[in-house]
N, C-alpha and C positions, 0 to 999 in steps of 0.2 A: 504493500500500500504506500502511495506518495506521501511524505512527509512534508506537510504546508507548515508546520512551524515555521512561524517569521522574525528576522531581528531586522526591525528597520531603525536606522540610527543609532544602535544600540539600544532599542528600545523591544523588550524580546513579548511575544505572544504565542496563543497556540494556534492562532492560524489569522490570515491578514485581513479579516472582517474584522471593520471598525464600527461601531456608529459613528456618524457626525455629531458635530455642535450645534443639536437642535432641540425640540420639545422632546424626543424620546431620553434626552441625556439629561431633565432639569432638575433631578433628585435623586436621592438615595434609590428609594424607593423602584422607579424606573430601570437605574443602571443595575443593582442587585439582581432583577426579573432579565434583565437581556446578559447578563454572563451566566447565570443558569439556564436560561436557550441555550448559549455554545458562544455566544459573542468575545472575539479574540482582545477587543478594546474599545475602549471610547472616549468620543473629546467630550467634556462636560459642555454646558452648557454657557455660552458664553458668560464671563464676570465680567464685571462690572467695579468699579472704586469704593472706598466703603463711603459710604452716606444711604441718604435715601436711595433705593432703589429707583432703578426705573419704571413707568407706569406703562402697561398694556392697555391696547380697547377691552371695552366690556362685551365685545358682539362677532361678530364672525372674523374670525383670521386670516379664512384660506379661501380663496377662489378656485376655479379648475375647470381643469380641459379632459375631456374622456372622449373615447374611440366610439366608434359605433355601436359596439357591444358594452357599455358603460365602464370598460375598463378604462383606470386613470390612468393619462398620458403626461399628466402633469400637474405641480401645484405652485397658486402664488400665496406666498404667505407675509403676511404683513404686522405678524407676533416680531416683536424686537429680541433683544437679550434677556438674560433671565431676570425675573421682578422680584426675585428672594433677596436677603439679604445676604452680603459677601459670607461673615463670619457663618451663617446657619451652612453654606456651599461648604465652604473650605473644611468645616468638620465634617460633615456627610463626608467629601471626599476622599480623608485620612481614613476616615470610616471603613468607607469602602473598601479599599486600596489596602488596611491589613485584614479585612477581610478574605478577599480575592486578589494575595501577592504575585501569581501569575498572569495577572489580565494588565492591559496596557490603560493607564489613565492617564488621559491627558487635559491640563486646566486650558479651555481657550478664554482669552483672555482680551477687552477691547474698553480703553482709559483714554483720556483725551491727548493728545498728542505734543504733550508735555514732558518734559525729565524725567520731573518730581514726581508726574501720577504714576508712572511706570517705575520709577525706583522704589513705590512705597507700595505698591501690590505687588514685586516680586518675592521677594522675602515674605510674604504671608501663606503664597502661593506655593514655595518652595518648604515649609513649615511640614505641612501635608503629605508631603513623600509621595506625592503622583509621580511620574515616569519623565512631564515635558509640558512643555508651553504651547501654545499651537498661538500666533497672532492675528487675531479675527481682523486684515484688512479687505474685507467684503463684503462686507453688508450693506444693499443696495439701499436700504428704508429706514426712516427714521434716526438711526443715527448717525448716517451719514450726512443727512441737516446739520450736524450738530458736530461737524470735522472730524466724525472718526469713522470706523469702519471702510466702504468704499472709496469716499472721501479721502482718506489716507492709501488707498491702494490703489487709487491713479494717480499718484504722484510718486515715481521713482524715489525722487531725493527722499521725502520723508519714507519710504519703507528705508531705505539702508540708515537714515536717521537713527528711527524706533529699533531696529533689529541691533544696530550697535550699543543701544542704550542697553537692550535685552543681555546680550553677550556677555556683557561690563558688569550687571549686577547681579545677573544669576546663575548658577551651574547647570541650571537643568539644561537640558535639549530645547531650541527652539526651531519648532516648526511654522513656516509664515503663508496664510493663506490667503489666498490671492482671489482679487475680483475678476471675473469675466467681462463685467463691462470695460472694457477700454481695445485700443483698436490692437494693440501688438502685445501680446501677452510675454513674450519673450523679454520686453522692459522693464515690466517690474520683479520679473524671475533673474533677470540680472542685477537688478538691484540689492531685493534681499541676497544673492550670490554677493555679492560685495559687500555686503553689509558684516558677513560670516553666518547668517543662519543655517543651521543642519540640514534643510530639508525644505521644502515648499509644497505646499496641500492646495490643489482644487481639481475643480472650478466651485466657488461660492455661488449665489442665487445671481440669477441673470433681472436684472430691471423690468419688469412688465405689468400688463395689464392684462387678466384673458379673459374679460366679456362683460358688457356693458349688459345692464338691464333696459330693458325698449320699453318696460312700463312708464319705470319710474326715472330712466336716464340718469343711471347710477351705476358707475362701475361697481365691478363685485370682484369682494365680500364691500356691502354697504354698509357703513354706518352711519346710521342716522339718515338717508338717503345723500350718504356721498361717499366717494372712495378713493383710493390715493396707490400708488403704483406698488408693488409688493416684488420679494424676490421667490422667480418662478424656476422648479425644480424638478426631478423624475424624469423618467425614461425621454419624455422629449428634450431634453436638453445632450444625452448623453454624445449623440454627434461633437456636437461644441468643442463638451471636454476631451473626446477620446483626441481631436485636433490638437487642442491646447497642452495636452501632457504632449503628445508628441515634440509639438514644435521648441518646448523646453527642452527633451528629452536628446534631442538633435542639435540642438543650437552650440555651434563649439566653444562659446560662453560659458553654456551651463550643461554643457556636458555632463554625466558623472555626478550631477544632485539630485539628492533621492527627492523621490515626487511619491506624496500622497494622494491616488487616483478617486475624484471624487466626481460626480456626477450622474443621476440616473442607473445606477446599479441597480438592480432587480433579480439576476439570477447569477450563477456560478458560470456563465459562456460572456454577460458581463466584465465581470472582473477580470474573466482570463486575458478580453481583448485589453484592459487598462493594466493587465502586467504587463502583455507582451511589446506594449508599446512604452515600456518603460516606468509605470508606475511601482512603488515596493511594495504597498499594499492597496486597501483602497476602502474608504468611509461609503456607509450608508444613509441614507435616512429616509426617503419616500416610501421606500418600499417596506421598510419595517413598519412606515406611518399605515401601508394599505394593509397591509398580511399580516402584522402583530411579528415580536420578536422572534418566531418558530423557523421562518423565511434562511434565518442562516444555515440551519441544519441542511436543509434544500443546494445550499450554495456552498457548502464544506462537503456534501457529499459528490455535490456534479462536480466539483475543481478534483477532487483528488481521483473520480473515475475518470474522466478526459487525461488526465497526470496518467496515469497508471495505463489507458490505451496509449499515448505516444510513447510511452518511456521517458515519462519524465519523472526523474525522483525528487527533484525538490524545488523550491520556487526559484531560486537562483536560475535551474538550468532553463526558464522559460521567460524571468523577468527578462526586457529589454529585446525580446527575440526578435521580434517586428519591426523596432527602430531602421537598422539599416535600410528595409525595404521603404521607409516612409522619404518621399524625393520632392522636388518641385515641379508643377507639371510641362516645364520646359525639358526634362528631361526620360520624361515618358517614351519610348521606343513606338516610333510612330511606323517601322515595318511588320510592328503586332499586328494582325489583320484576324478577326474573328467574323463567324456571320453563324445567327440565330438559327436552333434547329428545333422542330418543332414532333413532339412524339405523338403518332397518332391514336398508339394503344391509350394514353393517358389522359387525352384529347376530350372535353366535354363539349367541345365546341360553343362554349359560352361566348364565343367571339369580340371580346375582352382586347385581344393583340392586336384586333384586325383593326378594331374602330381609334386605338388609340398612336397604332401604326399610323391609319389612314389618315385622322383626323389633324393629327400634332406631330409626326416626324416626317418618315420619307416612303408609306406608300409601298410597304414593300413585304407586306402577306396576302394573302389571296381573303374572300370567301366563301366563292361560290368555283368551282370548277367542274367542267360537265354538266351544268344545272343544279348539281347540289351544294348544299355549306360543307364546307370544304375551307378549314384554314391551312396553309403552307406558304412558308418564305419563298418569296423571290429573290434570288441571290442578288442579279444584275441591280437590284436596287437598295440591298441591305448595307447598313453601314456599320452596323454590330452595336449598334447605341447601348439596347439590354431591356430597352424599356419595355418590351413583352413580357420579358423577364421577371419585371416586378409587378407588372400589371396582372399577371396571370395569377388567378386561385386554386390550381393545382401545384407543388411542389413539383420542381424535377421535372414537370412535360415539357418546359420551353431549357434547353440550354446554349450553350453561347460555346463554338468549336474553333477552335482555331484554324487558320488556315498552314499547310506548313511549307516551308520555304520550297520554292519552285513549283507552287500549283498557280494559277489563275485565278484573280479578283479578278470575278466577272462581273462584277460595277466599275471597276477602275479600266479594267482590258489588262493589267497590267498583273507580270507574274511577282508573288510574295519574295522579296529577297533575302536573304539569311544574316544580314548585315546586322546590328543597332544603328539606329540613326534617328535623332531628335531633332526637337525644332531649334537649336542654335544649330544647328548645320541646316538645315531646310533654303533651299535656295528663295522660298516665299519671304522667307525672315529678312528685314530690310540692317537686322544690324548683323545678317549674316555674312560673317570672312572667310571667302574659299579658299583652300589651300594655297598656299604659295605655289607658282609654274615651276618645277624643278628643269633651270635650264643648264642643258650640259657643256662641260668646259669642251672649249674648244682643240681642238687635235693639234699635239705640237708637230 
C-alpha cells in the first residue's frame, strides 16, 4: 500500500489532507470531529488581534452556483474571520494540538499591516505549540476594506514587508497565502520568496458575485435587501488554481517553494492533479462544507489506490511530476495533428457533436448519410479542436487519434511530418528569425 505520509516544510502528517482556514476550522469543537474523520491537518480559522473581535452579518453568508442536477459548483461566502475571541482560539488550539500530536495545526493569522500588530500576536500564537503560521493575504471581503487581507496580497512590497516581520519574530514555519485576485500570480509568490517565507498556500477566495435576485434586485446572500461581493470557492474555481500553482511551480524564481495546493478539491483525482503539478499537499474546504468531514476517507482511499496502480510508493515520487510538461502555448508542437473519431457501437446518436460541430466550429461531422442519422467525422474538415469530445454524454464514444508522421491531413492536403516545430519558428510568426543561409567558403 502507498505511503501518503506527508512532511511538508517540516511540518509532518498522516496524509496531505488539510482543511483550510475556514468555518469548518473555527473551534475546538469542529477540528476534534474532522481529525477523527482521518483529516491529516488544519489551518485554524483565521485570528485576528486581541481586542474586540470582529463582527459577522446576522443573515445568510453564502451565495451559490449549482449544476443542473443541484450539485454545488460553487460558493461565495461573505463570513469574515473568526468573531471568537483571540485568547478562547489560542487555548482550544494548545488544546487540540496535545490532544492530536500527530495532526498538523496551523494558526492562520491576519492583523493590520503594522510591526507592532504582528510582533505582538506572534508570540501568543507560538505559546500554543501549533506546527506554523499560515499568513491570510487573501481575503477578498470585508477586511480587505480595512488594509488587510487581499489588500495586503496585491501589493508585492508589503507581502515581503509582513513575511520578514514574521521570520524576525517567530520560529514557527511561515506559510503565506496568496490572493487570486490580481493579474500575475507569480509577483506576489516572488515576493513572499524574498521575503524568506517557507512555503506559499492557494489560491484564496476569488472576488464575486453569483446571482442577483430579479425580485427584489439584490444580490445574494441578501441582507436586508442588499449585498456586497463575497469570496467565491469549490470545484468551479479549481481551473484557476491548478494554473496558478503551476505557474509558481515553474517560475525559475520560485522554483523549489513548496506550494500548498488549494482550490476546489473534492475528491482524491483532485489533489493528485495539484501534487503533480507541484503542490506538497493540499487544503480543503467546500467540499467538506457539502459532504460533512467523512469526504476525506473517500480521498485517502482513491490517492493511495491510483499510488499503488502506477507504482507509486510515496508522495515525493508523484509531487511535481507534471511540472515539466506545463509550457507556454508558443511552444506547443504544432506538427501534432489529431482528428476526432467517432465509435458507432457507443453511438446514441443524441446528435450533441453534430449540432455543436455545425453550429460553433468547422462543420465537420455528418448527420444524416444514406437518409438516415448517421453521425461521423469528416476528416477533410476536422481540425481536432475536441469539442465533441466534451460535448458528448457518453464516455469514450468520441476520441481524439493522432495522426502519425507521414500519413495525410486530409484538411491541410499536407503529409504529418515527424519534426517539432512551434510557432516561434512558424514562418506566419512576424517576429519569426529563419535560420541563418549557411554560405560556403569559397575554394582556394
Amino acid at each position: 500500500m502507498a505511503d501518503i505520509r506527508n512532511n511538508f516544510i517540516g511540518i509532518k502528517s498522516p496524509n496531505p489532507f488539510w482543511l483550510a482556514s475556514a468555518p469548518p476550522t473555527d473551534k475546538a469543537y469542529n477540528v476534534i470531529r474532522a481529525f477523527q474523520a482521518g483529516w491529516g491537518g488544519v489551518v485554524w480559522k483565521t485570528l485576528g488581534e486581541e481586542g474586540p473581535p470582529v463582527v459577522n452579518v446576522n443573515g445568510p453568508r453564502y451565495g451559490a452556483i449549482w449544476g443542473a442536477d443541484r450539485r454545488l459548483l460553487g460558493l461565495n461566502n461573505i463570513e469574515l474571520i473568526t468573531d471568537r475571541q483571540l485568547q478562547v482560539n489560542l487555548q482550544e488550539m494548545k488544546q487540540v494540538k496535545k490532544q492530536f500530536p500527530d495532526r498538523a495545526i496551523i494558526a492562520s493569522i491576519m492583523v493590520p499591516c503594522e510591526e507592532q500588530a504582528w510582533k505582538a500576536i506572534l508570540p501568543l500564537v507560538e505559546e500554543t505549540e501549533v506546527d506554523g503560521i499560515e499568513l491570510n493575504f487573501g481575503c477578498p471581503h470585508g477586511m480587505s476594506e480595512r488594509g488587510m487581507g487581499a489588500a495586503v496580497g496585491q501589493v508585492p512590497e508589503y507581502i515581503e514587508m509582513v513575511v520578514r516581520w514574521c521570520k524576525q519574530y517567530s520560529r514557527m514555519p511561515v506559510i503565506t497565502k496568496l490572493t487570486p485576485n490580481i493579474t500575475d500570480i507569480r509577483k506576489p509568490a516572488r515576493a513572499a520568496h524574498a521575503g524568506g517565507t517557507d512555503a506559499v498556500s492557494l489560491i484564496n477566495t476569488i472576488s464575486s458575485i453569483t446571482a442577483v435576485n430579479l425580485d427584489t434586485f439584490s444580490p445574494e446572500p441578501s441582507i436586508d435587501g442588499r449585498g456586497s461581493h463575497g469570496g467565491y470557492c469549490g470545484p468551479a474555481v479549481k481551473p484557476i488554481a491548478l494554473n496558478m500553482v503551476a505557474e509558481i511551480a515553474r517560475d525559475p524564481e520560485t522554483r523549489g517553494l513548496p506550494i500548498s495546493g488549494i482550490g476546489g478539491v473534492t475528491t482524491w483525482r483532485d489533489a493528485a492533479e495539484f501534487l503533480v503539478l507541484g503542490a506538497g499537499n493540499v487544503q480543503v474546504c467546500t467540499a467538506a462544507m457539502t459532504y460533512g468531514f467523512k469526504i476525506v476517507q473517500e480521498m485517502i482511499e482513491g490517492l493511495k489506490s491510483w499510488m499503488d496502480e502506477k507504482g507509486h510508493a510515496t508522495l515525493d515520487d508523484v509531487i511535481g511530476r507534471a511540472t515539466p510538461n506545463v509550457t507556454d502555448w508558443q511552444y506547443l508542437n504544432l506538427n501534432y495533428v489529431t482528428k476526432a473519431h467517432i465509435n458507432q457501437d457507443l453511438c446514441i446518436k443524441c446528435g450533441r457533436c453534430h449540432i455543436a460541430c455545425e453550429d460553433t466550429s468547422h462543420q465537420a461531422i455528418t448527420n444524416i448519410v444514406d437518409g438516415l442519422r448517421h453521425f461521423e467525422v469528416i476528416e477533410e474538415e476536422c481540425v481536432g479542436c475536441n469539442l465533441c469530445v466534451n460535448v458528448c454524454p457518453v464516455e469514450g464514444c468520441i476520441d481524439m487519434v493522432p495522426l502519425a508522421a507521414g500519413q495525410l491531413d486530409k484538411r491541410t492536403e499536407k503529409v504529418v511530418q515527424p519534426t517539432y516545430a512551434n510557432w516561434t519558428q512558424h514562418p506566419n510568426n512576424p517576429m519569426h528569425k529563419p535560420a541563418p543561409v549557411q554560405v560556403p567558403e569559397p575554394a582556394e
